[in-house]
C-alpha positions in Angstrom: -4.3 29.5 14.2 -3.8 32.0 11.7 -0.1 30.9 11.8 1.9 29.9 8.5 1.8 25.8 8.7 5.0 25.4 8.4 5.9 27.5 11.3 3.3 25.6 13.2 4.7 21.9 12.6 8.0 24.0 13.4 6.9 24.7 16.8 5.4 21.4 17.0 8.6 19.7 16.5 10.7 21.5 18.8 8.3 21.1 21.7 8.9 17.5 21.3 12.2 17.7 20.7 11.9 19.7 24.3 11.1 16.1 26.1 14.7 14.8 26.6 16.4 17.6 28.8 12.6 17.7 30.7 12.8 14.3 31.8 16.6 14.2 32.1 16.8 16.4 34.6 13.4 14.8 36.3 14.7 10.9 36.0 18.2 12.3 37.3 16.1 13.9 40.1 14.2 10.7 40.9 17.2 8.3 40.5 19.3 9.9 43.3 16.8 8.2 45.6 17.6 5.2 44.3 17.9 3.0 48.1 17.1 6.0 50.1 13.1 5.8 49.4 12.9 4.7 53.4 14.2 8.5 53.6 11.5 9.8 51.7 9.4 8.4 54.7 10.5 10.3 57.2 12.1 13.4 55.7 9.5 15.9 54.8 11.8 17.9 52.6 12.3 15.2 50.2 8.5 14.4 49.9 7.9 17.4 48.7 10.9 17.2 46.1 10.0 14.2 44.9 6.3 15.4 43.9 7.9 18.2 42.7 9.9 16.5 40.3 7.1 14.1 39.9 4.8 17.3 38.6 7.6 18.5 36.4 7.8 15.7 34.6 4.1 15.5 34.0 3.7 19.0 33.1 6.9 19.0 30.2 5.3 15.7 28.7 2.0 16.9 28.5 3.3 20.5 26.8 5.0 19.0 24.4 1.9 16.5 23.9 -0.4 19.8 23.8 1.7 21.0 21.0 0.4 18.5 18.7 -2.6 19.4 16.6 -5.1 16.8 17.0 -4.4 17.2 20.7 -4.5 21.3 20.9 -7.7 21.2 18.8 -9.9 20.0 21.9 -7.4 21.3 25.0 -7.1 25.2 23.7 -9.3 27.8 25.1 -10.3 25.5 27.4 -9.6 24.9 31.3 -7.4 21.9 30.3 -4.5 24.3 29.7 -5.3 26.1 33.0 -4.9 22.6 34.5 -1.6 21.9 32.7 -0.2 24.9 33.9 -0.7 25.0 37.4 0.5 21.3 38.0 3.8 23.1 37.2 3.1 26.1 39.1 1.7 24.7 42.3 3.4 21.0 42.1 6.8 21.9 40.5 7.5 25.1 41.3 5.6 25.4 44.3 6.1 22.4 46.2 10.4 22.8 45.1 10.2 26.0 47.0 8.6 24.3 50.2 10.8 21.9 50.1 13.8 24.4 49.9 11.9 26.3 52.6 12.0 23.4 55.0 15.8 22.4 54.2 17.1 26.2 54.3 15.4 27.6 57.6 16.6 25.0 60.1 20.5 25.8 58.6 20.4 29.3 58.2 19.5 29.0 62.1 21.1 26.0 63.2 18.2 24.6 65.0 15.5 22.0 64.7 12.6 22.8 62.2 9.3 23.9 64.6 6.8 21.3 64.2 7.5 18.5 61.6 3.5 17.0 62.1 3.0 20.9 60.7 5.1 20.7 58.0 3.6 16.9 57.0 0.3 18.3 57.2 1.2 21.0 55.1 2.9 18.5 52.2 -0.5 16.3 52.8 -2.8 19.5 52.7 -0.9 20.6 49.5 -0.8 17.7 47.7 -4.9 17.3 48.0 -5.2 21.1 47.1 -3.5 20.2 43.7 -5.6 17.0 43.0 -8.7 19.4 43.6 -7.1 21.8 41.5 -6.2 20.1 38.7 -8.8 17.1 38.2 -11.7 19.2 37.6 -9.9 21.4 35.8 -8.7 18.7 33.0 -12.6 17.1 33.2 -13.9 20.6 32.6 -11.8 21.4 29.7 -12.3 17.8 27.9 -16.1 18.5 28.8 -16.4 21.9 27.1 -14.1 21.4 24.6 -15.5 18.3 23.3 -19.2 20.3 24.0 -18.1 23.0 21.5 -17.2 20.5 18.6 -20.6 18.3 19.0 -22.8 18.3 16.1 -26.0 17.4 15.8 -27.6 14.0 13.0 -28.9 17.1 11.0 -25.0 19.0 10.8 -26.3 21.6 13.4 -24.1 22.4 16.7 -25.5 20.4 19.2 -24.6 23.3 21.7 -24.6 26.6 19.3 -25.4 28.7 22.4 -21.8 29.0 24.6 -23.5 29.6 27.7 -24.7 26.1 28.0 -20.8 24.9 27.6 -19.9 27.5 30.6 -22.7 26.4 32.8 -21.9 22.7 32.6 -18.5 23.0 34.1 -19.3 25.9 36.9 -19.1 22.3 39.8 -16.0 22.3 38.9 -14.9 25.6 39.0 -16.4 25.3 42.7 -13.8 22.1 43.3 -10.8 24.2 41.6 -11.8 27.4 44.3 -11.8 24.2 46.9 -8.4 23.3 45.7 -6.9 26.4 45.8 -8.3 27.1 48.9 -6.7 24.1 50.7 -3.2 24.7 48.9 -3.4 28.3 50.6 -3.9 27.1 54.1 -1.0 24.6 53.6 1.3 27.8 53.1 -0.3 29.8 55.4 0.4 26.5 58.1 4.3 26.5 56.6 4.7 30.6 57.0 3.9 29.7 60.7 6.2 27.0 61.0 8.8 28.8 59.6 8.4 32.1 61.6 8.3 29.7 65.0 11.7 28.0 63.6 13.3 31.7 63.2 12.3 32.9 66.8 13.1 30.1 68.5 16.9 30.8 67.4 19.1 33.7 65.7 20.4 33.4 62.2 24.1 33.2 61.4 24.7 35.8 59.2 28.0 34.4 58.4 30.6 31.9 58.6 34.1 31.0 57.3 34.7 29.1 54.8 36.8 28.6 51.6 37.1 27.4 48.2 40.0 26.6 46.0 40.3 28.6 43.3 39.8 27.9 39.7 43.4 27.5 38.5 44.5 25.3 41.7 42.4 23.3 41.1 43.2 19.2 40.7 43.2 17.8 36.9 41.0 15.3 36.6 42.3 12.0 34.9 39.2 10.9 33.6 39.2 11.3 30.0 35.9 11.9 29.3 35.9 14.9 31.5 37.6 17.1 28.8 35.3 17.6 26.0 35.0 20.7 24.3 32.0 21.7 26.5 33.8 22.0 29.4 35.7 25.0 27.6 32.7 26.7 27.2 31.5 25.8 30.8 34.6 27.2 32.2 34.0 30.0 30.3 30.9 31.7 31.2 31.1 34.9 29.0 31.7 32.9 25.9 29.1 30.2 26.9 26.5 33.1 27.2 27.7 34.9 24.3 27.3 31.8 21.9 24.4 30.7 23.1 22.8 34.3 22.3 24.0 33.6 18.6 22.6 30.4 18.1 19.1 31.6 20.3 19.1 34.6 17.3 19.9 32.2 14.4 17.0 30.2 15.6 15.0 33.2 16.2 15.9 34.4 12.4 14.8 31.3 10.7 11.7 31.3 12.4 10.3 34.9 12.2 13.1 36.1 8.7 10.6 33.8 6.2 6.9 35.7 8.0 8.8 39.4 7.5 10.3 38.8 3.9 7.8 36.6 2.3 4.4 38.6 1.2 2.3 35.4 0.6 2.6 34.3 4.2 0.8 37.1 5.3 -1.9 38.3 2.3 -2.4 41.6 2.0 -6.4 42.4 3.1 -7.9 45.3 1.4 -11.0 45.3 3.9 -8.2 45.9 7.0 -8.0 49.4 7.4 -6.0 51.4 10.2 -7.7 51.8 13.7 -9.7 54.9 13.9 -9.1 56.8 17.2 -12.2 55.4 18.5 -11.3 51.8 18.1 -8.3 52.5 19.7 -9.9 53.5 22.7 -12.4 51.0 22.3 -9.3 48.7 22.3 -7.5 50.2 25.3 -10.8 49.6 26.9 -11.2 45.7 26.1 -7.3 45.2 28.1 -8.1 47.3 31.2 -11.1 45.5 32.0 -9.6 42.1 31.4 -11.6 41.3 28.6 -8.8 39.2 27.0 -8.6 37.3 29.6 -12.1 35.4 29.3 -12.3 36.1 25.7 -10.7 35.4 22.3 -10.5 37.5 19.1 -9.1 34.2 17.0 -11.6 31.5 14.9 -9.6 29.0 14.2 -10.6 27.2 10.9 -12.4 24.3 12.4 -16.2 23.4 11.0 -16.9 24.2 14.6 -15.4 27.4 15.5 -16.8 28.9 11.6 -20.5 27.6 12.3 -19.9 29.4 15.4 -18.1 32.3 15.3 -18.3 33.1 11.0 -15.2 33.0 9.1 -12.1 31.8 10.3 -9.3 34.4 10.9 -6.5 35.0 8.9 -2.9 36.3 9.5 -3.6 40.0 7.3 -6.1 41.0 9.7 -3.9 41.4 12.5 -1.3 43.7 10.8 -2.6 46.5 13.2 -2.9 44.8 16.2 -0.3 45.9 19.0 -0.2 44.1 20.5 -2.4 41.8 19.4 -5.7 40.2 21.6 -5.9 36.4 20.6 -6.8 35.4 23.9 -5.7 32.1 25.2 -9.0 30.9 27.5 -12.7 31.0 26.6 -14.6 31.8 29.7 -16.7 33.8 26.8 -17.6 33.3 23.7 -15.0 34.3 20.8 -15.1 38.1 20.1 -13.5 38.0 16.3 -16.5 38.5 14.4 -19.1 40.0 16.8 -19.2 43.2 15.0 -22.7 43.6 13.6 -24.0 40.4 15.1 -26.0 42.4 18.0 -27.5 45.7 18.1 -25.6 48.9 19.9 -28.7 48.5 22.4 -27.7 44.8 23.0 -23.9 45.7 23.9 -24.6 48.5 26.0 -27.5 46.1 28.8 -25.3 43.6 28.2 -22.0 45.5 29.9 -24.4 46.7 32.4 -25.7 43.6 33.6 -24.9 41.0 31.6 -27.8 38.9 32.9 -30.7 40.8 31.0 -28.9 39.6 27.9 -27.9 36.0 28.8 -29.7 34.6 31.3 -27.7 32.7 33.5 -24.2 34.6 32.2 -21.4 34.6 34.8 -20.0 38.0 33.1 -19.3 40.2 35.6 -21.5 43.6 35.4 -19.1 46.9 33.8 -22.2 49.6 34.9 -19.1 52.8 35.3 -18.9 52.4 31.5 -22.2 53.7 30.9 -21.1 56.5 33.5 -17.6 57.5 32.6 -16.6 60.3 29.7 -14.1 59.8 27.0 -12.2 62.7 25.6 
């Protein structure tokens, strides 16, 4: 991106860096099993954990992975990021929450869950629903980002028209809607379940119970048990309140060199304030959702410049507030399409998209022909 470099490899070597508390905490997860997998058998709850864990893992090795260049060149933009993303939102986070679900419920109540066959169906229904999800997402994304970079013998684009790259992943769009659709029914099945398991018995509110307080505590005799973390951790204002100071000194070295240093981002004579009717006009691009299918950033790749036209540079977002990079191209990039097309082209275009590009799966914006602005 338009990024300095150096805060690019910055960022690159953090998010590796970001690998070892990731899969701590999954191998930790994973190892507490260790002799009970017969459990994981019969115990519905821990299935779920288990490919919830599973899915975190995969989704903090691939991040960190997706951070490096040669890798983010091809995934970015595409579906492969939507891919990455929900393997941690429907695997990790999701299936963590079933499984929390299914343990919590029958306690809170003090009675046997519902139907268990319900809730296995449900963990079997799920776990489909994400393969269907994510597969065809991470074969579409390779697909059209690997379509967008393909030259021709003669130094042409082999695709320069980006409705062909769109078109050739819609079947697997269909498979992702597939996906998603099975994942929902598994919830729906589990909010039944659940709602049986809560009417069949009465909750207990409360119930006594008691903990030894802080300072009555036993002294452990292990040595290794009285570092100078467990200061901090017994501490919890002063934990918080250093970790804010080093979280700001990071933050500083970071962001202090792009404020103070002019050459990182060059002054553009050719950027000029918005006028108010490019602030409208911008105002107009996020309430439609227009950044969310499109990007206003060429990234300086042959491909993206024989594309798109020059690539962007860090001066020409000085007036952006916030700023519109985009981060998935359902569309076309947006940076440099001033002037390419005629004011008659943009206006049948938002009102049906199709007249312009056959075949385009934009949705039509007539009311914007219709509607006044002040």
């Amino acid at each position: 991106t338009s990024l300095p470099g150096w805060a690019q490899s910055l960022g690159v070597a953090f998010s590796i860096m970001l690998i070892a508390p990731s899969w701590g905490g999954m191998i930790n997860g994973l190892l507490t099993l260790r002799g009970a997998w017969d459990k994981v058998r019969e115990d519905v709850t821990l299935k779920f954990m288990v490919v919830a864990l599973t899915a975190y893992g995969m989704a903090t090795f691939e991040g960190p992975m997706l951070s490096l260049k040669q890798i983010n060149a091809v995934a970015h933009f595409t579906d492969w990021i939507v891919a990455h993303v929900h393997v941690g939102a429907l695997g990790w986070n999701g299936f963590l929450t079933f499984g929390v679900m299914y343990w919590l419920v029958p306690r809170l109540y003090r009675t046997e869950l519902y139907s268990k066959k319900m809730a296995s169906f449900h963990f079997w229904i799920g776990t489909l629903g994400i393969l269907f999800y994510a597969v065809p997402m991470y074969w579409a994304g390779f697909t059209q980002g690997l379509m967008w970079k393909e030259f021709t013998a003669e130094g042409l684009l082999k695709y320069p028209n980006f409705l062909t790259t769109t078109l050739q992943i819609i079947p697997m769009h269909v498979l992702r809607g597939i996906g998603g659709g099975m994942y929902l029914i598994g919830v729906i099945v589990m909010a039944f379940n659940l709602g049986k398991t809560m009417l069949k018995a009465k909750l207990v509110a409360n119930e006594p119970a008691e903990a030894m307080s802080l300072p009555h505590q036993i002294e452990t005799a292990d040595p290794s048990d009285k570092k100078w973390h467990r200061v901090l951790e017994r501490k919890p204002m002063k934990f918080m309140v250093f970790s804010l100071i080093v979280i700001l000194v990071g933050g500083m070295v970071e962001m202090m060199p792009t404020f103070t240093i002019e050459s990182n981002i060059p002054t553009i004579a050719a950027v000029k304030p918005y006028s108010p009717l490019e602030l409208q006009g911008r105002d107009l691009y996020i309430r439609e959702g227009c950044v969310n299918c499109h990007t206003q950033t060429v990234r300086p790749f042959r491909s993206e410049t024989e594309r798109y036209g020059e690539y962007s540079k860090a001066g020409e977002y000085v007036y952006d507030h916030p700023f519109l990079w985009g981060s998935k191209r359902t569309g076309p990039d947006l940076h440099r399409v001033g002037g390419k097309y005629t004011n008659a082209w943009h206006f049948n275009h938002m009102v049906d998209p199709t007249t312009m590009s056959p075949g385009s799966i934009m949705p039509p914006y007539p009311w914007l022909a219709q509607q006044t602005l002040d």
